[in-house]
N, C-alpha and C positions, 0 to 999 in steps of 0.2 A: 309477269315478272320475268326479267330475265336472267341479273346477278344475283349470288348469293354470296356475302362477303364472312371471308374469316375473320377472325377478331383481329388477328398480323396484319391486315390490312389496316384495320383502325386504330391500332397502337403507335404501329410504324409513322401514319398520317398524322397521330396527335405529336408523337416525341421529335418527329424531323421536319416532313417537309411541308404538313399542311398543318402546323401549330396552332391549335384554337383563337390565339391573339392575335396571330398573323395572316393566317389563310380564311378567318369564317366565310367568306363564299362558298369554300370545299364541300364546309360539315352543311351550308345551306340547301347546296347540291344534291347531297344525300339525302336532307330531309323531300327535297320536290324528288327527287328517282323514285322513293318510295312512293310518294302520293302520286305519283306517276304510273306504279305499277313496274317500274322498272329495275328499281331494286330492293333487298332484304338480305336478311341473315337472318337465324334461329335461336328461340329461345336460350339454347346451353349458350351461347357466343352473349348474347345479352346478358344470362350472370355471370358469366366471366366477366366482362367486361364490367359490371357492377360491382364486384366484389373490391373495385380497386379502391383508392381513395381521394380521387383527381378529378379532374375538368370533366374525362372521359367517362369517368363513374356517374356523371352528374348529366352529361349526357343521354347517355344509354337510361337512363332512369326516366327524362324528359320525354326521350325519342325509342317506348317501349313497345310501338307500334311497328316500329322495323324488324322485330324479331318475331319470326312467326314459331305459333306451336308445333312441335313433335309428336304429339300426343296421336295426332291422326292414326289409321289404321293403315294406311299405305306408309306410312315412313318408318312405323311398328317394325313393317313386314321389312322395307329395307335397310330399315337399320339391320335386323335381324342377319340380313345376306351380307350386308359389307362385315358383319361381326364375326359370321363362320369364316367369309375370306381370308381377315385377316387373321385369324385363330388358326388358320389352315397352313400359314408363312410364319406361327412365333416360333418354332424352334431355330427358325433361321435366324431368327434375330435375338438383341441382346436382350439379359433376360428384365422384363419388367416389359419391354416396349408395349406388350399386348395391354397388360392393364394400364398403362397410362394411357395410349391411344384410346380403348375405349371409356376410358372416366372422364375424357376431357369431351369437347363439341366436334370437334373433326366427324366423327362419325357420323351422327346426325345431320351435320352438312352435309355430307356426301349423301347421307341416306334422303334427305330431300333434295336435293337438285337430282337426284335418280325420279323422284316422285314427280318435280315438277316442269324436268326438262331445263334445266336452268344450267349455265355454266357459274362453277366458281371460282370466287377471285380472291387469289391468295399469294403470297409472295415466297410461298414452298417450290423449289423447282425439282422436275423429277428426274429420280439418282435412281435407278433400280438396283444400283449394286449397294445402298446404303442398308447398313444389318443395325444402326444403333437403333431406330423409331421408323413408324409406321409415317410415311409422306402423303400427305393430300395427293399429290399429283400423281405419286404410285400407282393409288387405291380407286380414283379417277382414271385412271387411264383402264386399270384392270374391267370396271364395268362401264367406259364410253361416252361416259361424264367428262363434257369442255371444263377446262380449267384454267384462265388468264391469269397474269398480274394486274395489279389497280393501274397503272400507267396504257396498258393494252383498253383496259377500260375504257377508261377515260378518251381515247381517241376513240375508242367505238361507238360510244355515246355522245362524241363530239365538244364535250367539256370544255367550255370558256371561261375563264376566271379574270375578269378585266379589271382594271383599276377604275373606279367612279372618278370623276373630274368634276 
């Protein structure tokens, strides 16, 4: 594998530019990357994304295979470190960021593309002067985790989305 997608990616793709009624090549895409081996996201990013009540919920439900587990003992350990990290920078920041940061999926994405050598791809750009929340690309950058957006993807993977005639 080589992405690991944040849920912003696939919210963004279903609400704007890759519309499930408009784009499904996109979401088809996704399914062969994974069966490809080439791409994934993590269980927390899969109930988030279940939780909603749309196309994408309906999705992520279908396509439960793209979210791999956490439970591992290497991703334990890094979640563990991305958690002291960020625990180590809350007073700089505003107050709650720490606990939302770690109750949502961020972390665990981070903590497995540390495990599995993966770049993540998220459409967080990094601010290091930013004190409101904890940034993917921050937190990525602090332990040497690649982190693109979907459009970088997409050209790296080469992505064609042709109209059938």
């Amino acid at each position: 594998m080589s992405y690991l997608l944040d849920a912003n990616t696939l919210i963004e793709a279903k609400n704007r530019y890759y519309q499930m009624h408009i784009c499904p090549g996109y979401w088809t895409w996704l399914t062969r990357g994974k069966e490809a081996g080439t791409l994934a996201s993590v269980e927390s990013v899969g109930a988030e994304l279940r939780r909603g009540t749309d196309d994408l919920a309906e999705w992520a439900v279908a396509h439960a295979d793209l979210f791999m587990p956490e439970s591992d003992e290497a991703t334990q350990i890094a979640f563990a470190e991305v958690a002291s990290h960020v625990a180590a920078q809350a007073l700089a920041m505003r107050a709650g960021a720490l606990d939302e940061f770690l109750s949502g999926a961020d972390p665990w994405l981070i903590a497995k593309a540390r495990v599995t050598g993966t770049t993540v791809v998220t459409h967080e750009q990094l601010n290091l002067d930013i004190r409101r929340k904890f940034l993917i690309p921050n937190v990525c950058q602090h332990f040497g985790v690649e982190f693109i957006n979907t459009f970088d993807m997409l050209g790296r993977l080469s992505a064609r989305f042709v109209l059938a005639e």
